[in-house]
N, C-alpha and C positions, 0 to 999 in steps of 0.2 A: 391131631397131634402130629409133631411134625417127625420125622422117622430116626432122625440121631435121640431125642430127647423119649420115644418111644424105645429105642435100643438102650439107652442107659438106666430108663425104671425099671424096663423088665430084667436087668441084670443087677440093678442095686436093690431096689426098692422091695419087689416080689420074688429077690432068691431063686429067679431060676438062668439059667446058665444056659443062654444061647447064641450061637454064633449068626454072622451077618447074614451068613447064606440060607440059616434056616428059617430068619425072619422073613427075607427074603421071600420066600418059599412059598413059607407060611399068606402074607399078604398076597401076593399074586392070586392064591387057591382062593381067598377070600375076593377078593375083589372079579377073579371070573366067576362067582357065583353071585356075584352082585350082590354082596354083603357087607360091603365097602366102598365109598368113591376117596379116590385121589387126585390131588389137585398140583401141582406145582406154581411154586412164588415167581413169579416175571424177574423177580429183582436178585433173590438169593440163591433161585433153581434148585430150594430142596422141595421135597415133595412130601408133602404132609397128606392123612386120610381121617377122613370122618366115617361114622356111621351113617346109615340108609337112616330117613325118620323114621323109618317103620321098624327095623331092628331095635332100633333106640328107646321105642314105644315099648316094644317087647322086654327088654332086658329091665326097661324101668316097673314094669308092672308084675313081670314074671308070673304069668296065669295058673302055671303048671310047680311052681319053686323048683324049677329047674336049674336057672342062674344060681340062685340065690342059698346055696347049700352049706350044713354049720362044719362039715366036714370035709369041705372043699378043699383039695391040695392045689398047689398052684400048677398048674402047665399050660404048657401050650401046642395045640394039637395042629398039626399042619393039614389045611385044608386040600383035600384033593380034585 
C-alpha cells in the first residue's frame, strides 16, 4: 500500500485520527523490526510497504485469535 493512500484509510475509513509524523513513526518502528519492507516507485518516488510473507502468513491464519478479535477497537500502536 502505497503511504498517502495508507494515510487517507487510516483517517477516513478506520476513524482513527493520526498525524503524518506519527505514521511516520509508526512505520519506521515496524520496519526496523523487520516487519515490513518498503519499496520506492523509480517513476513516482512514493514509497509504498508490504508485509514480510511470514507476518502475512500469521495474521492470515491467526494460531493464537490474537489478530482477529470481536471487540477489537481500532488503533494504532507505534512500534518501538
Amino acid at each position: 500500500i502505497s503511504f498517502s493512500k495508507l494515510l487517507i484509510e487510516l483517517n477516513q475509513t478506520q476513524e482513527i485520527s493520526i498525524s503524518t509524523s506519527e505514521l511516520i513513526t509508526a512505520l519506521e518502528g515496524l520496519e526496523k523490526n523487520s516487519l515490513i519492507e518498503s519499496s520506492k516507485d523509480p517513476t513516482t518516488k512514493e514509497i509504498s510497504f508490504t508485509l514480510q510473507p511470514v507476518i502475512k502468513k500469521y495474521i492470515t491464519t491467526d494460531p493464537m485469535g490474537l489478530v482477529h478479535t470481536s471487540d477489537a477497537s481500532p488503533t494504532l500502536a507505534i512500534a518501538s
